[in-house]
C-alpha positions as CSV (number, residue, x, y, z in Angstrom):
1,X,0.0,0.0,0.0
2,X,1.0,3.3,-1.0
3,X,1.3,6.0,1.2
4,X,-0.6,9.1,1.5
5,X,1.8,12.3,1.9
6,X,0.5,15.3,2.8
7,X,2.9,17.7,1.8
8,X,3.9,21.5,1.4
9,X,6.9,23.5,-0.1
10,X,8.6,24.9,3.4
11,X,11.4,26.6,0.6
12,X,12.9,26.9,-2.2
13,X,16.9,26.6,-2.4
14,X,19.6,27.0,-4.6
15,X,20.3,23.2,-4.4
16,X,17.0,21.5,-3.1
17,X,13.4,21.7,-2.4
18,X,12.5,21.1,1.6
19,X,9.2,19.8,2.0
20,X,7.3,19.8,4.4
21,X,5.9,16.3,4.8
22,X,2.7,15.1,7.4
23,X,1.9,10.8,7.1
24,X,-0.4,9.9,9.5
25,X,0.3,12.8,11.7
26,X,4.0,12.7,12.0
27,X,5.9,15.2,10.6
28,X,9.1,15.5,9.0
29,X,10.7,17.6,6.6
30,X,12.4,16.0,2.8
31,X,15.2,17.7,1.0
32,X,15.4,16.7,-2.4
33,X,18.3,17.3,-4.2
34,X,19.3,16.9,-7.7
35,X,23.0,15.5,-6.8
36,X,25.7,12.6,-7.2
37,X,25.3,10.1,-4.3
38,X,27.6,11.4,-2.3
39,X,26.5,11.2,1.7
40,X,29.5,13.9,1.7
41,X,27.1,16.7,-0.5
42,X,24.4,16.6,2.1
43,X,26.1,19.6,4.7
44,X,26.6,21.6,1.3
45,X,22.8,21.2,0.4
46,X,20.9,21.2,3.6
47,X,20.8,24.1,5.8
48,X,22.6,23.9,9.3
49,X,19.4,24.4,11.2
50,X,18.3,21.2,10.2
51,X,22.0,19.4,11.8
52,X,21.4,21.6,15.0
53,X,18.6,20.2,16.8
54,X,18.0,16.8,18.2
55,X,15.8,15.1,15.5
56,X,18.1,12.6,13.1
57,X,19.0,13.5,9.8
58,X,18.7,10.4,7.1
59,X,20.5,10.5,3.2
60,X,19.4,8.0,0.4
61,X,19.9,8.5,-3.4
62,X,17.3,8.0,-6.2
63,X,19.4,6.6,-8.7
64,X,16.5,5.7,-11.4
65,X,12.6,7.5,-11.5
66,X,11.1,3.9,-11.7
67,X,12.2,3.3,-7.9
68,X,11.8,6.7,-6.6
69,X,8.5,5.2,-4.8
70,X,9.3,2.4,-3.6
71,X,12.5,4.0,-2.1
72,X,11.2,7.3,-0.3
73,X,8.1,4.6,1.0
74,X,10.5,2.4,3.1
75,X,12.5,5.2,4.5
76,X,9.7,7.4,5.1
77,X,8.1,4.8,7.1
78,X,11.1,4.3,9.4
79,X,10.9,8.3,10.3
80,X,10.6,9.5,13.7
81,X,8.2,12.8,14.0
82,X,10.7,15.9,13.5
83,X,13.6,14.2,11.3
84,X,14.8,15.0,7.9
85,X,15.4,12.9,5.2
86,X,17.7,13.9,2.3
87,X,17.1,12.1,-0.9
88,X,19.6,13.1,-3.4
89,X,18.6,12.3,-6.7
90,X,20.9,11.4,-9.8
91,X,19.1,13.3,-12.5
92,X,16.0,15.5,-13.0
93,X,13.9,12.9,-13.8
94,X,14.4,10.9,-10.5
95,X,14.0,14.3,-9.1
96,X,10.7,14.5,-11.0
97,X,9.6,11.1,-10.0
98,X,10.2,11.8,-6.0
99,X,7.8,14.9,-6.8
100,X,5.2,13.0,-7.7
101,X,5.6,10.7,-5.3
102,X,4.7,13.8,-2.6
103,X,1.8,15.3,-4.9
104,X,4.5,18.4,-6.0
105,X,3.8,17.9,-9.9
């Protein structure tokens, strides 16, 4: 079963999109990122805020827009309320793909 996100744009950056993301009223906030895999991008691309408080901060890449889904579905559903989940995506199309998989299209 699919999961349904409710989500909202929290901002706009030069490298990723935060989102602001609610699933079955926990909240957490998703950076996506159009980026190489590299877990040593993420303190370039997400703001220091987000490392400053006590909530945990979880990277995976998108590597391919067919598996977006099923990807941001498992790790979502590990989240605790309050943590952020960077998901670096190869190409704009993955990026597109993890869009639509939070209702941003």
């Amino acid at each position: 079963m699919t999961p349904s996100f409710k989500t909202r744009i929290l901002q706009e950056l030069e490298q990723c999109l935060l989102l602001g993301v609610n699933l079955d009223d926990a909240e957490f906030t998703v950076c996506l990122a159009i980026a190489e895999p590299d877990i040593n991008l993420v303190a370039d691309i997400l703001p220091p805020r987000y490392f400053e408080n006590d909530a945990n901060v979880h990277v995976a890449a998108l590597t391919h827009p067919d598996d977006a889904g099923d990807t941001i579905n498992d790790i979502t559903f590990a989240l605790e309320p309050g943590d952020t989940v960077v998901f670096l995506c190869i190409d704009e199309a993955t990026f597109d793909a993890a869009l639509a998989v939070f209702d941003q299209v």
